[in-house]
N, C-alpha and C positions, 0 to 999 in steps of 0.2 A: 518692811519686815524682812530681813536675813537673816537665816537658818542656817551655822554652819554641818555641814555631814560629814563625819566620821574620815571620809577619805580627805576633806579638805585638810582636817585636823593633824590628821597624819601626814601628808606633805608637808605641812610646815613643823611638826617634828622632826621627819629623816631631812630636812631641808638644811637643819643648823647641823645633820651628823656629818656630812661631808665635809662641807667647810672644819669641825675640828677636827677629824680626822686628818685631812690635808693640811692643818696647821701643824696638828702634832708631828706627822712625818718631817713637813718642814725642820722643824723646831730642833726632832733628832737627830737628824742630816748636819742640822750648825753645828749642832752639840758633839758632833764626830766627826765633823771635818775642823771643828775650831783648834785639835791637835795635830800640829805638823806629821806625827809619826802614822797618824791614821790618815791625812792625806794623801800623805809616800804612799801607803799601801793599799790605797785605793786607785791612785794612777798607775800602778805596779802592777794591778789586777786589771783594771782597764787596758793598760797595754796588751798581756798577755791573752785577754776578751778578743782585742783588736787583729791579736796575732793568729789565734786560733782560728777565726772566721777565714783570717785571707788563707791558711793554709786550706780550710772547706772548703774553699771557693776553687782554687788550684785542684782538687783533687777531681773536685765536681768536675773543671772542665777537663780534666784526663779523663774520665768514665765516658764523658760523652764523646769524645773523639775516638778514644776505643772503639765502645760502639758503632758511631759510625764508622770506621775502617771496618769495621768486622762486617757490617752488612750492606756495605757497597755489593759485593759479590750476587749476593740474593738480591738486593735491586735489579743487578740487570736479569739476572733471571729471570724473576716473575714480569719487567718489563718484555723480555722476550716471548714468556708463554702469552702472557695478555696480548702482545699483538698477535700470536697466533690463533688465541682463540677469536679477534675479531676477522681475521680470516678468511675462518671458520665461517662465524655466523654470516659474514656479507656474501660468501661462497653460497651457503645454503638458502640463503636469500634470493638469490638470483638463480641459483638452481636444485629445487628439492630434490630433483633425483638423483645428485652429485654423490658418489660415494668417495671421502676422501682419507 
């Protein structure tokens, strides 16, 4: 005796939506790339996709090198107070009544 429920039922309805969904996309894609002039125009745009990203990329890595030039300076800074405050605390560690 098998009983289907409601959720089986519907899985294998959205089951077949995909599949035509992803046919029809297919289907459209032939349908607009089967014309030379809208394939020009789509590698024409892909390029320009392709071109854009590397100029992001380039920019990206100029922001980051600024950046890091900018705060080299404050690294060693606070690399300097940091070792002073450990110091500090091994000083006062070894001698509470140090006044420094």
């Amino acid at each position: 005796m098998t009983k289907k429920t409601n959720q089986d039922q519907s899985r294998k309805k959205s089951g077949g939506l995909l599949p035509f969904l992803g046919g029809a996309v297919a289907g459209a894609a032939a349908v607009f790339l089967s014309k030379k002039e809208n394939r020009d125009k789509a590698k024409e745009t892909m390029e320009e996709v392709v071109e854009k990203a590397k100029e992001l990329k380039e920019d990206a890595e100029e922001v980051r090198d600024e950046v890091a030039s900018k705060t080299k300076p404050a690294q060693k800074q606070i690399k300097e107070n940091i070792d002073k405050v450990k110091k500090a605390v091994s000083k006062t560690k070894t001698d509470p009544n140090s006044k420094d």
